[in-house]
C-alpha positions as CSV (number, residue, x, y, z in Angstrom):
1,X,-53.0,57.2,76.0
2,X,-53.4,57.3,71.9
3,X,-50.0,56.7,71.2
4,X,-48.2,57.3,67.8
5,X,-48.2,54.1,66.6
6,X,-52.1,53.8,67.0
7,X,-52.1,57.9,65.6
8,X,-50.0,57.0,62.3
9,X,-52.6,53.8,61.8
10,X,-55.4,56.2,62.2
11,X,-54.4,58.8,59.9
12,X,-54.0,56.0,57.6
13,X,-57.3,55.0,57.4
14,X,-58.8,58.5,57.3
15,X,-56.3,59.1,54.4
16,X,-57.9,55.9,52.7
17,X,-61.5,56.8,53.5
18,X,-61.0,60.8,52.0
19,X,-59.5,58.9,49.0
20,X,-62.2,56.5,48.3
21,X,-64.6,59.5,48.9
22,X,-63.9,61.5,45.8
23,X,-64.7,64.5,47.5
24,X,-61.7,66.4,48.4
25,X,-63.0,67.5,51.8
26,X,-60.3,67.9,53.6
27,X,-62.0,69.3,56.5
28,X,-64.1,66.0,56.4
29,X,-60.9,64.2,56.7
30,X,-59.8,66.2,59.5
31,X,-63.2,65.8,61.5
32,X,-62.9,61.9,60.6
33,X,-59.5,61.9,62.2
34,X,-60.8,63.4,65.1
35,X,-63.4,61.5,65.5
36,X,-61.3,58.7,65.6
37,X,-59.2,59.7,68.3
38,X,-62.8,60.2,70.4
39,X,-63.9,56.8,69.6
40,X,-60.6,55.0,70.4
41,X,-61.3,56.8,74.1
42,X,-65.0,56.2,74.2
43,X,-63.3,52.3,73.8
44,X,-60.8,52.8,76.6
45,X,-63.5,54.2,78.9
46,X,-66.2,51.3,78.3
47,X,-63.6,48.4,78.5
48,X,-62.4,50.2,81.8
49,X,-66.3,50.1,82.9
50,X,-66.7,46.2,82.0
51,X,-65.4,45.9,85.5
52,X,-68.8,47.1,86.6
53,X,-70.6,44.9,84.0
54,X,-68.7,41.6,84.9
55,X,-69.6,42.4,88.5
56,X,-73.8,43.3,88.0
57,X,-73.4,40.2,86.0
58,X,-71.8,37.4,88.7
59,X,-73.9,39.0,91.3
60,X,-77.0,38.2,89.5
61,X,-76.0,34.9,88.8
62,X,-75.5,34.6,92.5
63,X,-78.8,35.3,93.7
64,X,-80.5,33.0,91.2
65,X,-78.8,29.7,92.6
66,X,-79.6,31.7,96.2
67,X,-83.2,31.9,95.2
68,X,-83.2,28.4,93.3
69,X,-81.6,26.8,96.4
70,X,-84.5,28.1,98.9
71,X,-87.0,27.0,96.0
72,X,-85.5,23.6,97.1
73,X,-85.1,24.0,100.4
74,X,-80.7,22.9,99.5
75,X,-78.3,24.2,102.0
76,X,-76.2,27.5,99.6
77,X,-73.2,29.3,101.2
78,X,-72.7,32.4,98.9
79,X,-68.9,32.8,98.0
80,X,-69.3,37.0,97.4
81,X,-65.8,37.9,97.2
82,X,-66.1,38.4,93.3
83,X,-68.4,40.7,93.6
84,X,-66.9,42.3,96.6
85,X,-64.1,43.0,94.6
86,X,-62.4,46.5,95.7
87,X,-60.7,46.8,92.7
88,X,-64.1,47.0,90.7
89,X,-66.0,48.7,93.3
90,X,-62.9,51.7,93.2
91,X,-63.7,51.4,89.1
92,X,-67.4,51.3,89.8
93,X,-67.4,54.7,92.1
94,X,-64.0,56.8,90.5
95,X,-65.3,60.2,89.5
96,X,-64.2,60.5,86.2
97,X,-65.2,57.5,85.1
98,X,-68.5,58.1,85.8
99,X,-68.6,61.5,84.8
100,X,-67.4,60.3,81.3
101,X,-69.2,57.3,80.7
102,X,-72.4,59.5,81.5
103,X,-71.3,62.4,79.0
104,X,-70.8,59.7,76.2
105,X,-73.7,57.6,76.8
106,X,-72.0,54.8,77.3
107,X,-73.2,51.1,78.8
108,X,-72.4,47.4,78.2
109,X,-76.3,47.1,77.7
110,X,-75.8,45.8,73.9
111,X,-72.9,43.9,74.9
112,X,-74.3,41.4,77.6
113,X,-73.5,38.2,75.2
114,X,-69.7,39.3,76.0
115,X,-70.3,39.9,79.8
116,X,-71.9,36.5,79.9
117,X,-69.1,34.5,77.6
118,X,-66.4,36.0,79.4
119,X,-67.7,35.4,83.2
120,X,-68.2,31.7,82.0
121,X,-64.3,31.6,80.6
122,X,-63.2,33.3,84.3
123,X,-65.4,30.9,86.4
124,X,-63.5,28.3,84.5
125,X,-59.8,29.0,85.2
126,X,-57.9,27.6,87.7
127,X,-56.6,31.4,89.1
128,X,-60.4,32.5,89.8
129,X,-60.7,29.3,91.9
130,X,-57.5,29.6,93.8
131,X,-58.6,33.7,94.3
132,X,-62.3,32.5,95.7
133,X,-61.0,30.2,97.8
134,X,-57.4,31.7,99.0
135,X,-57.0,33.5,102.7
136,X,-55.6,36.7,101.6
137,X,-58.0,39.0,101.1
138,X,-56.8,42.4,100.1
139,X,-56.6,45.4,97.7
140,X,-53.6,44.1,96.2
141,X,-55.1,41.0,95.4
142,X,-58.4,41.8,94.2
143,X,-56.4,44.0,91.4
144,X,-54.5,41.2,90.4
145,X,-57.5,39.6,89.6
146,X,-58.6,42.2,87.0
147,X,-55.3,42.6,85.6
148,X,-55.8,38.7,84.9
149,X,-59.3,38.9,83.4
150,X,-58.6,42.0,81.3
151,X,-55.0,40.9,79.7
152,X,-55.3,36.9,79.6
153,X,-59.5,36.6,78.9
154,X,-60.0,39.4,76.9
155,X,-57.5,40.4,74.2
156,X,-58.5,38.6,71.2
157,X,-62.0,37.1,72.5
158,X,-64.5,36.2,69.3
159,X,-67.7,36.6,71.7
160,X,-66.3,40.6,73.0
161,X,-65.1,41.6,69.4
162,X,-69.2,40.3,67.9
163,X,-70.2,42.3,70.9
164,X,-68.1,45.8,70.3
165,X,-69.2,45.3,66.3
166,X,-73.2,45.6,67.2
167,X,-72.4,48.5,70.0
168,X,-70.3,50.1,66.9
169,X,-73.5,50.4,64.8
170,X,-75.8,51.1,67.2
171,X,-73.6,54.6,69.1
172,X,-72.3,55.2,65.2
173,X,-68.3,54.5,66.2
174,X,-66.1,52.8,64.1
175,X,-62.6,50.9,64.5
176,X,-63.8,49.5,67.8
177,X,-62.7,45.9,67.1
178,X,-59.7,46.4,65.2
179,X,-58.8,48.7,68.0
180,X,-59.8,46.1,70.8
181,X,-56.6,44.7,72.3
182,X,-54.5,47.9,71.8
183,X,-57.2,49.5,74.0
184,X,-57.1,46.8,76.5
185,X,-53.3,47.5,77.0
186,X,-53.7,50.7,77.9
187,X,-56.5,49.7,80.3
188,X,-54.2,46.5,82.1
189,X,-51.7,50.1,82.4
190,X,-54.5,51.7,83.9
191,X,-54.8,49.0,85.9
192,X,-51.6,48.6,87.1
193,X,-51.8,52.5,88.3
194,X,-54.8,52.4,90.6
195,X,-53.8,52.5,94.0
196,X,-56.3,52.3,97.2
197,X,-55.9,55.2,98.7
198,X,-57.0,57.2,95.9
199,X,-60.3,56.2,95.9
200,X,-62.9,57.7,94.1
201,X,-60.4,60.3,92.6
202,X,-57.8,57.7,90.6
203,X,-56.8,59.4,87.9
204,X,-57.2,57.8,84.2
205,X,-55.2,57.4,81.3
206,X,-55.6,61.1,79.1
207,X,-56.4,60.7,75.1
208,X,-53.5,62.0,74.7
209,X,-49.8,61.9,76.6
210,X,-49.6,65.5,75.3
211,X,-50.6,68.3,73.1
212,X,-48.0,67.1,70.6
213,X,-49.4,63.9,69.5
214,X,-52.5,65.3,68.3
215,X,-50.6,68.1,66.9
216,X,-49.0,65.1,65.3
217,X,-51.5,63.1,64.2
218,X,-53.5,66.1,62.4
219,X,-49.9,67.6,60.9
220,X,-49.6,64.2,59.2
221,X,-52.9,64.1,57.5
222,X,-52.4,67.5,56.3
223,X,-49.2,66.5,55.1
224,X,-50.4,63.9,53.4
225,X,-53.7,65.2,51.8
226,X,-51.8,68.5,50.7
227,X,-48.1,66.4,48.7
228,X,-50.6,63.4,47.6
229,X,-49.8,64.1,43.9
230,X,-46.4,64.6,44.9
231,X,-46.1,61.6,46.7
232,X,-47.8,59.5,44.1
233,X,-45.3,60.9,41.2
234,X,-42.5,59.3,43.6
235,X,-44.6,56.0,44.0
236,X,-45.1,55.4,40.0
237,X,-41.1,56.4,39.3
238,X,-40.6,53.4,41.2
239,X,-42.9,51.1,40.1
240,X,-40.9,48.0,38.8
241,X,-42.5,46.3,36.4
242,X,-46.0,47.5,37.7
243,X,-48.9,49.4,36.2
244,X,-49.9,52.2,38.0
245,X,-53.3,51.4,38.7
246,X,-52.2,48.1,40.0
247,X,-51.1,49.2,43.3
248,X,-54.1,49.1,45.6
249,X,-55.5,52.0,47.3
250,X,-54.5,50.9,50.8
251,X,-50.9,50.3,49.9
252,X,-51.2,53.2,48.0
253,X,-52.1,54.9,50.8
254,X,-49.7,53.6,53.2
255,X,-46.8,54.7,51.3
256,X,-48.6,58.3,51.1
257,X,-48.1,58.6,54.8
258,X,-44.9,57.3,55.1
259,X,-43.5,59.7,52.8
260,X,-45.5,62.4,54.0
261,X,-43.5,61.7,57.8
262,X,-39.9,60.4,56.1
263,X,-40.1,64.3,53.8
264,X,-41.8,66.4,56.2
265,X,-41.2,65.2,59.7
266,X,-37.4,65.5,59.7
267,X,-37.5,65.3,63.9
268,X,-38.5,61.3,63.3
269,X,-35.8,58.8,62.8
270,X,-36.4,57.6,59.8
271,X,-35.9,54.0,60.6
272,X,-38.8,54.4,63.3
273,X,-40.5,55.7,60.6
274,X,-40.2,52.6,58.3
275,X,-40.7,50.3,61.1
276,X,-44.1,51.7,61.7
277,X,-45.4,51.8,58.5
278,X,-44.4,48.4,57.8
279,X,-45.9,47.4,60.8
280,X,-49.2,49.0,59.4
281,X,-48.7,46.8,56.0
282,X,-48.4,44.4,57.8
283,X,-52.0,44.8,59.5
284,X,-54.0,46.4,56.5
285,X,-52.7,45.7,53.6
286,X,-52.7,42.6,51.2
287,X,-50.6,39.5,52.5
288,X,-46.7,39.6,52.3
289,X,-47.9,43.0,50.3
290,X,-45.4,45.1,52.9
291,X,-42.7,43.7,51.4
292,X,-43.7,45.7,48.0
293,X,-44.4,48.6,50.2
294,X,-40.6,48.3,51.7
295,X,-39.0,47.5,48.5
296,X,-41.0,51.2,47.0
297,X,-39.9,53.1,50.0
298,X,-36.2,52.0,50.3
299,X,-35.7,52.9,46.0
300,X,-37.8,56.2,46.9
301,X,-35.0,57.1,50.2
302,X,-32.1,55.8,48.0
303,X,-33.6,58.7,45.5
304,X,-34.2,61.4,48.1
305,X,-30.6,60.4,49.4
306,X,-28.8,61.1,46.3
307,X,-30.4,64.4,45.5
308,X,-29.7,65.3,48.9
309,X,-33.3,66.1,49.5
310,X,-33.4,64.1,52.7
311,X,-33.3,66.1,55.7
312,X,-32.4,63.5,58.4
313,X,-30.4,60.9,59.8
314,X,-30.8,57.5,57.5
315,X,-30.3,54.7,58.8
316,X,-29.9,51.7,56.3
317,X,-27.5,48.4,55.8
């Protein structure tokens, strides 16, 4: 599931956090990492099991204008198909799931002012009206529905991110929110995978696609952590017109790692390599400060190029 982009993001941020720590645990770093992986799973696990959440939630609100209405004596026809959902009720009962969310201690209890927002964004859209209120009534299109809700009303939601930022503190996770909508891809790709007739036993989405990316991911710190001084003798040879201690420790630190996979991963192309790590500028560093981090690594190739110290294809104009 954890794929390498989210794995090269992650070790730079446990880089960052073992640099600003003083400490030189390196083992701390490595547990961080770790740790990191766990929480971005502990994410992919609760998001899948808002399904349940959205569910509790709509039926509640369905028995209170049932109860109001006999208060009043006012003629209600219940519309349950929501809550009847297949799709959910498949999440609500799969094995693992459960299993997992129970091991982790995991529940949407802080998080009801997200359950609540989002049910009154879906009740709202014209595609939950048309599914109450259509004929066809199947699997197929009860899954539909979710894939709707989690890739269309959740992704970028202010009310879920507040939400996942207090459950954060109080089950000691971090990343959570900038994590959010990478998470929720691989859960509309869970989504897409469920199929009926595996019932309670639907398989989920593994931390990891294989052994290798975590191999990956933990290789790279140590990389990283053991050429730092290395790396950062490269950096300030090609600082133009830049002090040193100008540079801040996130870009810094983003060019740590990318020369820690363009020198020591010579399997990686390097312009995937580049790509990424711009990307990552991009996201967590200062604005338009990944052009400064490009400019630094293309002098530093150009270097490693010419001394023939480059052990891999280049791809450049």
């Amino acid at each position: 599931m954890i794929n390498r982009t989210l794995i090269r993001t992650k070790v730079v941020l446990s880089l960052f956090s073992y640099h600003q720590s003083g400490s030189g645990d390196k083992l701390g770093a490595r547990k961080q990492l770790v740790n990191s992986f766990s929480d971005s799973y502990d994410l992919y696990l609760l998001l899948l099991d808002f399904a349940n959440a959205l569910t509790t939630y709509a039926d509640q609100q369905l028995q209170e204008r049932k109860a109001r209405a006999q208060a009043t004596h006012t003629p209600f026809e219940a519309n349950t198909r929501f809550i009847h959902n297949r799709f959910a009720h498949q999440l609500f009962v799969n094995n693992r799931l459960r299993h997992e969310l129970d091991e982790r201690h995991l529940t949407w209890d802080a998080g009801m002012s997200a359950v609540r927002s989002i049910y009154l964004n879906m009740v709202a859209t014209d595609w939950y009206k048309q599914y109450m209120d259509q004929e066809e009534d199947s699997y197929d299109s009860d899954k539909r529905l979710w894939r709707r809700i989690y890739s269309e009303l959740m992704p970028g939601n202010e009310d879920l991110q507040a939400a996942l930022e207090e459950m954060e503190i109080e089950l000691d996770h971090f990343t959570w929110v900038t994590d959010m909508d990478v998470i929720l891809s691989y859960v509309v790709k869970s989504v897409r995978q469920f199929r009926e007739e595996n019932g309670t036993d639907q398989p989920l989405l593994e931390m990891f696609d294989s052994e290798d990316d975590f191999s990956f991911g933990s290789g790279l710190l140590d990389v990283a952590i053991n050429h730092y001084e290395e790396y950062d003798a490269l950096i300030n040879a090609h600082l133009k017109d830049w002090e040193p201690e100008r540079v801040a420790m996130m870009d810094r630190t983003i060019l740590q790692v990318a020369l820690a996979e363009i020198i020591g991963f010579p399997d990686i192309a390097l312009q995937i390599s580049l790509n990424e790590y711009i990307e990552i500028a991009k996201e967590y560093s200062g604005e338009k400060n990944y052009f400064f981090i490009n400019g630094i690594l293309d002098e530093i190739i150009r270097q490693l190029k010419r001394e023939d110290k480059l052990l891999k294809a280049i791809v450049m104009d």
